[in-house]
LUMDO-801623 format. One record per residue (C-alpha): residue number from 1; residue in one letter; x, y, z. Coordinates in steps of 0.1 Angstrom, whole numbers. Example, Ala and Ser with C-alpha at 12.3 -4.5 7.8 and 13.67 -1.06 7.14 Angstrom:
REM residues 2
SITE     i   aa      xx      yy      zz
SITE     1    a     123     -45      78
SITE     2    s     137     -11      71
***
This chain:
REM residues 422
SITE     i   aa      xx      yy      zz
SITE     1    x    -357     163     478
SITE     2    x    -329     151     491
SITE     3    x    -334     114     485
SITE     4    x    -344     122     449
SITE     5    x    -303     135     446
SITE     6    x    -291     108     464
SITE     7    x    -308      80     439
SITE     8    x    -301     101     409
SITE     9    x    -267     111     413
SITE    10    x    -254      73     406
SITE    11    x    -274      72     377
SITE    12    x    -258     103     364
SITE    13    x    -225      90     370
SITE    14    x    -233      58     349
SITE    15    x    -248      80     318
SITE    16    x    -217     100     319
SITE    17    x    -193      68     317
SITE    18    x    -214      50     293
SITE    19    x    -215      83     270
SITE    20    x    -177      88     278
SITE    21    x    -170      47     265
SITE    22    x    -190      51     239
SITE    23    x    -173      84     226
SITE    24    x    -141      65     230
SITE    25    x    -149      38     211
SITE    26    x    -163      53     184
SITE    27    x    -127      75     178
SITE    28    x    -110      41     179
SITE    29    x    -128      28     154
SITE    30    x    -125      60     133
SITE    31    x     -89      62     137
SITE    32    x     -84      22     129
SITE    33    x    -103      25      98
SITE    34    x     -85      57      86
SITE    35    x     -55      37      92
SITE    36    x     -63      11      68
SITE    37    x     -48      12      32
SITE    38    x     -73      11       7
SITE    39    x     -84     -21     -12
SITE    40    x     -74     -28     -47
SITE    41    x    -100     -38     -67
SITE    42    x     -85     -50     -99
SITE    43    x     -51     -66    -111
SITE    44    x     -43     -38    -133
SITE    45    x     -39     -14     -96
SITE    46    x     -20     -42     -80
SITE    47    x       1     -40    -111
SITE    48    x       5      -6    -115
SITE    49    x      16      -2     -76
SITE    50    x      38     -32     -80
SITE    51    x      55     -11    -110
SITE    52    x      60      21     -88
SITE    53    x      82       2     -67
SITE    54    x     101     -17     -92
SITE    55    x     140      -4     -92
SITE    56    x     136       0    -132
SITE    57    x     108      24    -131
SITE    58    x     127      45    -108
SITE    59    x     161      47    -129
SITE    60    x     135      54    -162
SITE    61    x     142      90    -167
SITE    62    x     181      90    -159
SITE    63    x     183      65    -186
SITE    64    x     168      81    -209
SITE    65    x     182     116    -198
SITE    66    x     216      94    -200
SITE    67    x     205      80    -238
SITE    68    x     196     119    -248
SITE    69    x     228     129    -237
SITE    70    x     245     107    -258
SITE    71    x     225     116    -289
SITE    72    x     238     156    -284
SITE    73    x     271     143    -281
SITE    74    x     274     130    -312
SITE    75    x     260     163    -326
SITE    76    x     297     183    -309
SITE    77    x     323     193    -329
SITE    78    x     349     173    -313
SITE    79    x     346     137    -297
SITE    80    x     353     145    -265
SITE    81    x     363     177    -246
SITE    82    x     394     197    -254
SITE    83    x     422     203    -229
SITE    84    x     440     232    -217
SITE    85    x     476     231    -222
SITE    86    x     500     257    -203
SITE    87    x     536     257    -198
SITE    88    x     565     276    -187
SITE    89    x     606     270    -192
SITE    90    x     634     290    -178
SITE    91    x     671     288    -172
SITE    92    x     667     299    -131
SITE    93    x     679     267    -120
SITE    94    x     710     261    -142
SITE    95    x     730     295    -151
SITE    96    x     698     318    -150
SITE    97    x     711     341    -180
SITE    98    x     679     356    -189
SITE    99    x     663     329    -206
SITE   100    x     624     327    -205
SITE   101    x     592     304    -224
SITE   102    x     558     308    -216
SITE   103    x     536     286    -234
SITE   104    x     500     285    -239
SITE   105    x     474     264    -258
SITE   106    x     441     247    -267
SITE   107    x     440     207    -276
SITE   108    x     409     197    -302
SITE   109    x     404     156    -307
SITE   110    x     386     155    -342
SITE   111    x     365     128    -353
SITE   112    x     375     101    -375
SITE   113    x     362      90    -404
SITE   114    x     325      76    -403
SITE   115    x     327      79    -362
SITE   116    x     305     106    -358
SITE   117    x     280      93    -378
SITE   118    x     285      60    -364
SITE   119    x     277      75    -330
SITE   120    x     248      90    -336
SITE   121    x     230      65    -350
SITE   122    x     241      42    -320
SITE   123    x     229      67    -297
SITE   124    x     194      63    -316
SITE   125    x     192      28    -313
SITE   126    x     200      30    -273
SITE   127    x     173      59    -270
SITE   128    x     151      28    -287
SITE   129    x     163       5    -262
SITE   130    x     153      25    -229
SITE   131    x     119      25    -240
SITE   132    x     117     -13    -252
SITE   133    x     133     -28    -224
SITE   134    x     107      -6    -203
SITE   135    x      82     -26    -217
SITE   136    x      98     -58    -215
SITE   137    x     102     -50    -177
SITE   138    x      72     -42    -172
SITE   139    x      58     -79    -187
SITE   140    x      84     -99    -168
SITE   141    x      69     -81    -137
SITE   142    x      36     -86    -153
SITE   143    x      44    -126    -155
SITE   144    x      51    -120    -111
SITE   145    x      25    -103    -108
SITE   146    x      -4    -121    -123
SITE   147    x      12    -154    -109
SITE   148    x       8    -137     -71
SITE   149    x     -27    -126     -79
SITE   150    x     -41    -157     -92
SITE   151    x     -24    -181     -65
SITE   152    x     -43    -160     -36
SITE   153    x     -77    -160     -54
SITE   154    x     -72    -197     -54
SITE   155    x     -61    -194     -16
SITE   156    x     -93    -171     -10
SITE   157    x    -115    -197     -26
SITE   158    x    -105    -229      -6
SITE   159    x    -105    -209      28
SITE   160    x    -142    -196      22
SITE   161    x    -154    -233       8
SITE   162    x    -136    -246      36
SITE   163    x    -155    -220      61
SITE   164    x    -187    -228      41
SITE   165    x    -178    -265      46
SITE   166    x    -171    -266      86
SITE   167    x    -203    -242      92
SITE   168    x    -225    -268      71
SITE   169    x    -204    -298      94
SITE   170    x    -217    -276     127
SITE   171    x    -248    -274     117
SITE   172    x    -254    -309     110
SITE   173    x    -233    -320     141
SITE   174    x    -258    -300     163
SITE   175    x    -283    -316     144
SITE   176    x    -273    -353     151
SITE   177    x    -270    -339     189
SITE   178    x    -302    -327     185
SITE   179    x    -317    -361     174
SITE   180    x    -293    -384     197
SITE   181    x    -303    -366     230
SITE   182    x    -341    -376     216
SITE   183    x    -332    -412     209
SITE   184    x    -338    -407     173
SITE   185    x    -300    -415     164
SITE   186    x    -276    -432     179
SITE   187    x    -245    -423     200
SITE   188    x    -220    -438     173
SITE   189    x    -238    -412     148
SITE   190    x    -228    -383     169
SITE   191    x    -195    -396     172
SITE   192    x    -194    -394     134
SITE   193    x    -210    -359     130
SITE   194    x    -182    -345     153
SITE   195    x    -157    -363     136
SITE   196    x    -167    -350     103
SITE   197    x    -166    -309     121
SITE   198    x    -129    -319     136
SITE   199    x    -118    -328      98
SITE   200    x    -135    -293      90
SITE   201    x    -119    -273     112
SITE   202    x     -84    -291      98
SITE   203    x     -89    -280      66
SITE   204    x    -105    -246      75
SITE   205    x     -70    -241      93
SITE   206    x     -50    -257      64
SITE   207    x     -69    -231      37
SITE   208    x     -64    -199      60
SITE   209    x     -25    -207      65
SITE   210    x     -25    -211      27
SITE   211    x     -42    -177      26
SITE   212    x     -16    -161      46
SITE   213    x      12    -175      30
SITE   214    x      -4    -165      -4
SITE   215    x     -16    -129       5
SITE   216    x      26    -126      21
SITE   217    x      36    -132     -16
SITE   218    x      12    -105     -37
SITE   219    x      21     -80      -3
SITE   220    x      58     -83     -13
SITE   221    x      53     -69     -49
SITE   222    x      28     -43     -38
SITE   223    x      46     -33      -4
SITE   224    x      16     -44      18
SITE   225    x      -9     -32      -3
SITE   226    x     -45     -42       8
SITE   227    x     -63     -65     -10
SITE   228    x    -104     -74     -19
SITE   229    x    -123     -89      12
SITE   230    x    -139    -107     -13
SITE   231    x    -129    -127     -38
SITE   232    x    -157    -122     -59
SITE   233    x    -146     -86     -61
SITE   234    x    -118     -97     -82
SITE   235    x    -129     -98    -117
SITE   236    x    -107    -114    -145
SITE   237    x     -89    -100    -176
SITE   238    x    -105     -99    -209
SITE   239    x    -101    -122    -233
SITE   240    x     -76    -110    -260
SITE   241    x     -91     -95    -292
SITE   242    x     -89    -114    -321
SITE   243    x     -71     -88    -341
SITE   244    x     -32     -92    -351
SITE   245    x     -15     -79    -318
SITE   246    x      17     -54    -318
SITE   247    x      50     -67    -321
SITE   248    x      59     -84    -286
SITE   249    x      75     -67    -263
SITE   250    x     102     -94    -256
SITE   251    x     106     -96    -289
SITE   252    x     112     -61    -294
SITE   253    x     137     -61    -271
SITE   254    x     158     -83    -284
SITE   255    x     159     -70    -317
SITE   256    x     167     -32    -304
SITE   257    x     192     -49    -287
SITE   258    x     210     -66    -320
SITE   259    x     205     -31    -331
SITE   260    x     225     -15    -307
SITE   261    x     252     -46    -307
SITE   262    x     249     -40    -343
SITE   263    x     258      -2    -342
SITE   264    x     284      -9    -315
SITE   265    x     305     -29    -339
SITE   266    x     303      -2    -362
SITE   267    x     316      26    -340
SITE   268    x     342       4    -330
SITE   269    x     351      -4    -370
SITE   270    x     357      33    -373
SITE   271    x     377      33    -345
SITE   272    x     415      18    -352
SITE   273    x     431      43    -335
SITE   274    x     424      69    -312
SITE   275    x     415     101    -321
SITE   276    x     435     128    -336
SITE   277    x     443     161    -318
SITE   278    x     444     193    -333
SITE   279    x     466     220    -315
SITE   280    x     464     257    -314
SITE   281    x     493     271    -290
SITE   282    x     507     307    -285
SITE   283    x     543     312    -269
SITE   284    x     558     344    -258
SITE   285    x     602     340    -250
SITE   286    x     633     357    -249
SITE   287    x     667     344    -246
SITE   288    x     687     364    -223
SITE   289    x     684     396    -201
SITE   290    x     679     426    -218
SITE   291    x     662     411    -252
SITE   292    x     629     423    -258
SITE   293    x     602     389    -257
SITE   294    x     587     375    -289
SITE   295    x     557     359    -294
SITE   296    x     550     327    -320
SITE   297    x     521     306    -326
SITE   298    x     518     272    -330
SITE   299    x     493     247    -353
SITE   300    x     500     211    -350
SITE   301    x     485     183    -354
SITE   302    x     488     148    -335
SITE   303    x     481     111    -352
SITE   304    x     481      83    -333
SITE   305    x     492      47    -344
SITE   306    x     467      19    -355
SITE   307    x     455       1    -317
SITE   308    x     464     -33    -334
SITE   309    x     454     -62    -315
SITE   310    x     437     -45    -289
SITE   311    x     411     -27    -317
SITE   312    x     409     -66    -328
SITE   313    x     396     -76    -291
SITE   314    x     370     -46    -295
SITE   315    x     358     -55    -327
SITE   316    x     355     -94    -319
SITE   317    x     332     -85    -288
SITE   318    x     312     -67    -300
SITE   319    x     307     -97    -331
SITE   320    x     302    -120    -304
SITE   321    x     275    -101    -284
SITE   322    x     256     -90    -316
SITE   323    x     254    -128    -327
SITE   324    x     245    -140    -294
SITE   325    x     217    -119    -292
SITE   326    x     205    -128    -325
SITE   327    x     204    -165    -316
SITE   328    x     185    -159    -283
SITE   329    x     161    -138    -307
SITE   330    x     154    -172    -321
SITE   331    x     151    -190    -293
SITE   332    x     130    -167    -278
SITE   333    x     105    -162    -309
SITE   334    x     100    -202    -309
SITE   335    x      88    -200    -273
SITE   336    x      67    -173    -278
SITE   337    x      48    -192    -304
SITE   338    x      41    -225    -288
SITE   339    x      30    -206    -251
SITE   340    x      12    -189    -273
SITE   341    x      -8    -219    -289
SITE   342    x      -4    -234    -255
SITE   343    x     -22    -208    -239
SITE   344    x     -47    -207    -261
SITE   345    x     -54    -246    -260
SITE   346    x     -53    -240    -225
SITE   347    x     -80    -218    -221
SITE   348    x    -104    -238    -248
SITE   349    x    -100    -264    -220
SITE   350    x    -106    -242    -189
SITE   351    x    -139    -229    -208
SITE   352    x    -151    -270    -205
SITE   353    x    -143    -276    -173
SITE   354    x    -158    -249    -162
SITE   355    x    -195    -260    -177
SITE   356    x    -186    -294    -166
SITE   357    x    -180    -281    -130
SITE   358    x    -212    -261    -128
SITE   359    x    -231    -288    -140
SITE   360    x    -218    -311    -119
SITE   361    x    -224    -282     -87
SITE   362    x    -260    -278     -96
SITE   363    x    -269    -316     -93
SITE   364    x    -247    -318     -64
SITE   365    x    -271    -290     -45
SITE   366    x    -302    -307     -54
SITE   367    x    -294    -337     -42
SITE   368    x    -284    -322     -10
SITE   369    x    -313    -308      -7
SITE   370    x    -331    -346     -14
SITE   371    x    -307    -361      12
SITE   372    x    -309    -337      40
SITE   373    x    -350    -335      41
SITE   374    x    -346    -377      34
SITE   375    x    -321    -374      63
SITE   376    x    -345    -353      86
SITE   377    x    -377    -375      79
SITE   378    x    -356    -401      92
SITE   379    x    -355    -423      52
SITE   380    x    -312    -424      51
SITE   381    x    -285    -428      73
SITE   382    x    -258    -404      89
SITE   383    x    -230    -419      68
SITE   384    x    -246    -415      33
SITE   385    x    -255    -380      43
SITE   386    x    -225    -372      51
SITE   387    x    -212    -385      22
SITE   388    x    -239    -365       0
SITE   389    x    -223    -334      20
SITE   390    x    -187    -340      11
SITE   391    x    -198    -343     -25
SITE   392    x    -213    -313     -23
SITE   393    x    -188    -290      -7
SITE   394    x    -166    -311     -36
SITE   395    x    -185    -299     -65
SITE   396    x    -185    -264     -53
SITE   397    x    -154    -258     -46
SITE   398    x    -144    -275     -81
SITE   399    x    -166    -250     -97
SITE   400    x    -155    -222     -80
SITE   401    x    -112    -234     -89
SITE   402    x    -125    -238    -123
SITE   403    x    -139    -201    -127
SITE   404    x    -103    -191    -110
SITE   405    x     -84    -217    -137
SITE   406    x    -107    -200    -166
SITE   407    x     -97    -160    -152
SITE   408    x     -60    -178    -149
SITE   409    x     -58    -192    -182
SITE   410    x     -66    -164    -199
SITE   411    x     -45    -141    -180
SITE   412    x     -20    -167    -188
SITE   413    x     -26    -164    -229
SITE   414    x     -32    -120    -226
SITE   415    x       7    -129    -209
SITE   416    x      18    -149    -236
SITE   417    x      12    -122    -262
SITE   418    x      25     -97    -243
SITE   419    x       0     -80    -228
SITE   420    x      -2     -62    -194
SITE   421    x     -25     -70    -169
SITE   422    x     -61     -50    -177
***
């Protein structure tokens, strides 16, 4: 009985730490996986998270808080707040006979002509703005965005064709080792095979620092966001519909901009001087010891002079700023037009390259399939096979850049026509 304890006591001890490491390892891996963000599996999140993070987005509502403040303003009695005026005067200090002014009042600015209604419909055309230049913000992020995205599905693609590539080179490398070791091949054909899996694992290298450096760049806009383990998961946009799109959102910017440089110039037109001020004033005095106080009230009124040549600097800036928006509107409209035909052209393009490529990818696989049972039955030579591989791996990675160029191009034209990402 005792011997039975002694033999299963150590067994015991290992169930325990195996159970124990297991347990462990299991919470580890629980843990690490809770850890990990969750992938994105469109460009329309990757966007939208971008966005969130954008300084613009953040400073929305106090801009437009800012813009609906403006409008109420316009809708006050008086241009800007009125002041308290209070004053007192005696004769303490000189022969102090008595002699006592207490002053008290309210100060009104009053609009001028046409500025009131000059405001308000300037603080209409900013209200406008705020939500216009959201929209242009959001497609010149867009434009970042998209670029990022597209530039590491191309990265993706060469570093799993370039993994596909130096597995195939292994495989056929073992092969030749295989055969050599047999006599079947020589030792100058196994010399070739390894050389071909050494310029493999170059490229494999090459494509996965690409990767990296690609993957860095779409991280920064999202603030490490994670990404699709496959870049198959990544579909692309959809192609534009052939309807009559809304005005662009560049565009639209601009023009609330001449709008509000517009409606600037007339505030300021209505502005020659500065603004009136209306006073309502009480003042209780006496004039010597033993008179009884009396009490007046006061209504005046206070004009300034015309603001001459500094109401001509005003005026001239705001000219200048309304006219050189209104030449970047053109500017602006003409490049809109040929990326948009350029876009389109370019995507007409990308749709035959890419039947081209698959074509070309389909031949390519069955005649690796001729060459490599030709190759094993002994009927060609390393260097030709080798040479049918590289044409392969070729033809599929073309095809698989051209489906990336078609997905790009057309995210490309939805850009052009001002369109966020989908």
């Amino acid at each position: 009985m005792r011997l039975n304890e002694k033999r299963t006591a150590p067994l015991r001890i290992v169930l325990s730490v195996v159970t124990l490491s297991c347990w462990v390892l299991s919470a580890q891996a629980q843990s690490t996986s809770g850890a990990a963000p969750t992938g994105v599996a469109s460009l329309k999140e990757v966007f939208e998270t971008a966005w969130q993070r954008q300084p613009e987005a953040r400073a929305l509502q106090s801009r437009r808080d800012a813009a609906q403040a403006q409008a109420k303003a316009s809708g006050l009695i008086s241009p800007e707040a009125p002041s308290l005026e209070i004053s007192q005067r005696s004769d303490r200090a000189t022969g102090n006979n008595g002699a006592r002014e207490a002053e008290i009042g309210i100060a009104v600015p009053l609009w001028l002509p046409g500025q009131r209604t000059a405001s308000a419909d300037l603080a209409q055309a900013e209200i406008s703005f705020v939500e216009r230049r959201l929209l242009a913000s959001q497609l010149r992020l867009a434009a970042s965005v998209r670029d990022a995205w597209w530039n590491w599905q191309r990265a993706r693609v060469d570093a799993e064709m370039a993994r596909e590539q130096l597995a195939n080179a292994r495989r056929l490398a073992a092969d030749v080792a295989r055969r050599t070791q047999a006599g079947d091949l020589a030792r100058s054909d196994q010399h070739q095979a390894e050389g071909a899996v050494a310029a493999a694992e170059a490229l494999a290298a090459q494509a996965q620092a690409a990767l990296a450096v690609a993957l860095a760049q779409l991280n920064a806009l999202t603030g490490g966001l994670a990404t699709p383990e496959s870049p198959h998961n990544a579909t692309g946009e959809p192609s534009p519909a052939p309807a009559p799109a809304a005005r662009h959102p560049l565009i639209a910017e601009l023009e609330d901009r001449i709008a509000v440089a517009e409606r600037t110039a007339g505030l300021i037109s209505t502005q020659k001087r500065s603004n009136p001020e209306l006073t309502v004033a009480t003042t209780r005095d006496r004039g010597a010891f033993g008179e009884r106080y009396g009490q007046t009230v006061l209504i005046g009124i206070r004009v300034p002079f015309g603001a001459g040549p500094r109401y001509d600097a005003r005026v001239a800036t705001a000219q200048a700023e309304a006219i050189e928006v209104q030449s970047q509107l053109i500017l602006e409209r003409d490049r809109i037009q040929a990326d948009q035909r350029g876009t389109a052209s370019r995507v007409e393009a990308a749709r035959i390259q890419l039947d081209a490529a698959q074509r070309r990818a389909k031949l390519a696989r069955e005649s690796r399939g001729f060459f490599d049972k030709s190759f094993r039955l002994g009927e060609t030579d390393l260097p030709t096979r080798l040479r049918i591989e590289a044409e392969a791996v070729e033809a599929e990675r073309q095809e698989a850049r051209s489906r990336i160029e078609l997905a790009t191009a057309i995210s490309a034209w939805r850009q052009s026509l001002g369109l966020l990402p989908q």
